[in-house]
C-alpha positions in Angstrom: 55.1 94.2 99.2 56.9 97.6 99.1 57.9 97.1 103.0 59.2 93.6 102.0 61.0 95.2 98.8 62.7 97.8 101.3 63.6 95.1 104.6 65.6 92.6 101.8 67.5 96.0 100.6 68.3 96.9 103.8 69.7 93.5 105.0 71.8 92.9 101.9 73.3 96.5 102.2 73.8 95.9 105.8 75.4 92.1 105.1 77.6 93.3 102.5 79.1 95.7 105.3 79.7 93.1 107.8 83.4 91.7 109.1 84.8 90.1 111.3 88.3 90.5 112.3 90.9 88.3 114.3 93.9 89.8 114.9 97.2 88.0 114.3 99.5 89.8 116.4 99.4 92.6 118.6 99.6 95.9 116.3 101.8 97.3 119.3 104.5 95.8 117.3 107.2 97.5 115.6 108.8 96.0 112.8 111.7 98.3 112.2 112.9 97.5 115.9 113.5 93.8 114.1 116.7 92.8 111.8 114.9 90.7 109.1 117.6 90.8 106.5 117.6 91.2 103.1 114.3 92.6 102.5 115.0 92.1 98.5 115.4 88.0 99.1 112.0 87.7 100.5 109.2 85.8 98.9 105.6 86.9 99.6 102.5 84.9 99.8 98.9 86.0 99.8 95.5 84.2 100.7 92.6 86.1 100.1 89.1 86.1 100.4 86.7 88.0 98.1 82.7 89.3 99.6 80.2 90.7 97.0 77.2 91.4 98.1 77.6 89.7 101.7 78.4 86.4 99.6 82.1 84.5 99.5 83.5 81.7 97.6 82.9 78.5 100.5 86.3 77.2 99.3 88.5 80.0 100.2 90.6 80.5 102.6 92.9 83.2 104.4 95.1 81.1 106.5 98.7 82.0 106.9 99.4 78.3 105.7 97.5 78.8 102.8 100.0 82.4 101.7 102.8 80.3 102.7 102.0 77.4 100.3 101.0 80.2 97.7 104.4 81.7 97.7 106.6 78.7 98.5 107.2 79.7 101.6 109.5 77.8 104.3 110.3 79.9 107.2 107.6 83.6 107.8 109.5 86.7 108.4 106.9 88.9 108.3 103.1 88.6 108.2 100.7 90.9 107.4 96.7 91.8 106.4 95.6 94.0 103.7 91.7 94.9 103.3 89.9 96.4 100.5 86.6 98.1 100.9 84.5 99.3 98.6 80.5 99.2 98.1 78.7 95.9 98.1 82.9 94.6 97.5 85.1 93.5 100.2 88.3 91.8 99.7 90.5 90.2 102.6 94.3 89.1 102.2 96.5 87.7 104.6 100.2 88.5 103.0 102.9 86.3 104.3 106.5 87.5 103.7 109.5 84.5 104.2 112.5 82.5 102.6 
């Protein structure tokens, strides 16, 4: 029983560590080489998804389409990631940045 006890533990510590990660771009990129205007006009979307414990809402999403809908967003300037990672919490955005 105690082994038992001590296998569950380790899995859901271990599954609350896991990610996967597809980049969007190559982060070779510079952005400061780019002329993107008026950084003040921009509108910024985010679609993020939220792990506790190795578990995640099944109905959200972190498409880029999803942050542009968010922040009524027509044409992407700029998009970006942003991770949070704490223990047994792990939160996943995908920031879009656009007119």
């Amino acid at each position: 029983m105690k082994k038992t006890i001590l296998t569950i533990s380790a899995f859901v510590l271990l599954a609350s560590c896991t990610h996967k990660y597809t980049p969007v771009s190559s982060s070779m990129i510079n952005i400061t080489d780019y002329n993107i205007g008026d950084t003040g006009a921009l509108k910024t979307g985010e679609a993020c998804r939220i792990t506790v414990f190795g578990f995640s809402a099944a109905d959200t999403s972190t498409s880029i389409i999803d942050a542009m809908k968010e922040g009524e967003i027509t044409k992407i300037k700029m998009v970006d990631r942003k991770t949070t990672i704490a223990p047994f919490y792990y939160k996943y955005c995908m920031v879009v940045h656009g007119l």
